[in-house]
NULUMFI-747943 format. One record per residue (C-alpha): residue in one letter; residue number from 1; x, y, z. Coordinates in nm, 4 decimals. Example, Ala and Ser with C-alpha at 12.3 -4.5 7.8 and 13.67 -1.06 7.14 Angstrom:
NULUMFI-747943
> rest,nr,X,Y,Z
> A,1,1.2300,-0.4500,0.7800
> S,2,1.3670,-0.1060,0.7140
END
This chain:
NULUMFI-747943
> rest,nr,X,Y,Z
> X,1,5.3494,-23.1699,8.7672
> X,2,5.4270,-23.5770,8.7996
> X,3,5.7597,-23.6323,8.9752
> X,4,5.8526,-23.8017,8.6319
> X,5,5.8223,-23.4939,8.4465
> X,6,6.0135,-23.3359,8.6758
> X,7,6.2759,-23.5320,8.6155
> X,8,6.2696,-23.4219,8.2505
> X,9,6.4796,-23.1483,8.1274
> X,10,6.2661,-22.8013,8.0579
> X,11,6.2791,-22.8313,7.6634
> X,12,6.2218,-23.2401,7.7056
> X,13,5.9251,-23.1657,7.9319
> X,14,5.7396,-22.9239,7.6470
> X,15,5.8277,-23.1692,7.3657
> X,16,5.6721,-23.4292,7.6443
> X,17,5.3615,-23.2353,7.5929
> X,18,5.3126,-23.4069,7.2758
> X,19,5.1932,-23.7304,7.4108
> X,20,4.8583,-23.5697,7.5519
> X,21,4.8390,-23.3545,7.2563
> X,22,4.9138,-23.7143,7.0779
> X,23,4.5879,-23.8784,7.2468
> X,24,4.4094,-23.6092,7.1887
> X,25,4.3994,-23.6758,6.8142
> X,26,4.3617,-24.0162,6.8606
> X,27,4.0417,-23.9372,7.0476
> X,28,3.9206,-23.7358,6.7493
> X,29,4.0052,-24.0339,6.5230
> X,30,3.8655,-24.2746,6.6869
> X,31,3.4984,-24.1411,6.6402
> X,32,3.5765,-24.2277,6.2524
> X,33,3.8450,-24.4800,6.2213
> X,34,3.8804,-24.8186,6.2946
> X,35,4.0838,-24.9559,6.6414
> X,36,4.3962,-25.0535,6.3998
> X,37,4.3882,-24.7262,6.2342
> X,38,4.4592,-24.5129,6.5333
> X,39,4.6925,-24.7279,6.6811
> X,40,4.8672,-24.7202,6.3854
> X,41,4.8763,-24.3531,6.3191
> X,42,4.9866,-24.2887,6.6526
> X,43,5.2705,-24.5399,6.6258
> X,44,5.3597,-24.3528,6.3006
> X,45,5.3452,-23.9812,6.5008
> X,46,5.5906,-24.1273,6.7627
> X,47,5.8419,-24.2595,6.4990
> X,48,5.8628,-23.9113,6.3695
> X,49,5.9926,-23.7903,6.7409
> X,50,6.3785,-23.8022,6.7972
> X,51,6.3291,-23.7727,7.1807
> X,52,6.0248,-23.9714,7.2535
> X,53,6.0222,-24.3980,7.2560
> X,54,5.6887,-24.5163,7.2250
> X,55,5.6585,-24.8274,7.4781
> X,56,5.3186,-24.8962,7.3865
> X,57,4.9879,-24.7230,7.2993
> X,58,4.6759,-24.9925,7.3664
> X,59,4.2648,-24.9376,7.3141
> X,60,4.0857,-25.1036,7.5811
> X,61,3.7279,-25.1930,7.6586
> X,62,3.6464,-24.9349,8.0142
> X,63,3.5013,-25.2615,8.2346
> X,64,3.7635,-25.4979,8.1074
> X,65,4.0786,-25.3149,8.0777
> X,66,4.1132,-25.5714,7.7541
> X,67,4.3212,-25.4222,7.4409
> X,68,4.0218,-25.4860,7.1780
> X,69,4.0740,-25.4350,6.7700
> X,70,3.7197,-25.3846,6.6701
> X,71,3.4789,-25.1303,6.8210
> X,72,3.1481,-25.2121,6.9633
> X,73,2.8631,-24.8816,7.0117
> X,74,2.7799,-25.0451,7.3616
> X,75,3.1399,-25.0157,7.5055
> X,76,3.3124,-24.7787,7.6576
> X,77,3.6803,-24.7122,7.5916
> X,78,4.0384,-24.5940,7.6851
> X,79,4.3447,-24.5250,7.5205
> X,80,4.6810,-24.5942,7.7221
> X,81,5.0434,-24.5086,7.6563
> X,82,5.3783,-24.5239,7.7608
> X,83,5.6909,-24.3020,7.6657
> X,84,6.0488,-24.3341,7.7455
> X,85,6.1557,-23.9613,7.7300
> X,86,6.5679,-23.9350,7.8234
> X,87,6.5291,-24.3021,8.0407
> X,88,6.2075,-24.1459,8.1805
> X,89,5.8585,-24.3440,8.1551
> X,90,5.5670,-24.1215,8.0871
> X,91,5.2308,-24.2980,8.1011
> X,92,4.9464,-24.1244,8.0263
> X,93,4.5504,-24.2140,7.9034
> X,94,4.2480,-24.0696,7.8039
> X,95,3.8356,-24.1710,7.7743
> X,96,3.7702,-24.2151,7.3880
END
């Protein structure tokens, strides 16, 4: 466990789980809906939380690191986020 979560209370750090299980979805998505759409779906699934503050959630290109808005089948990609969580900043990504 991440010194941050540690920080986090015990029933803050399960509801924290629901930033991974978050981008997991998003993953899913994203093999059948545009850039915009999962960004804005996940946006919407974070202002539904009472304890989590979405910073930001961005799509970038893997070689880059650039946020990009429209896919492309010969690029690689990665979703990043950041949570505040009780003054805590989780960060957190995953391949898409």
């Amino acid at each position: 466990m991440s010194s941050r979560n540690e920080r986090l209370s015990k029933p803050l750090r399960q509801k924290a789980s629901f930033i991974y299980n978050t981008l997991l979805t998003a993953k899913e998505k994203f093999g059948t809906e545009s850039v915009n759409y999962v960004l804005d779906w996940v946006k919407e699934q974070f202002n539904k939380q009472e304890d989590l503050e979405l910073e930001y959630i961005e799509i970038t290109d893997v070689e880059s690191l650039s946020p990009v808005t429209r896919k492309n089948e010969k690029l690689k990609y990665r979703a990043f986020i950041a949570v505040y969580a009780d003054g805590v900043r989780l960060i957190d990504n995953i391949a898409l």
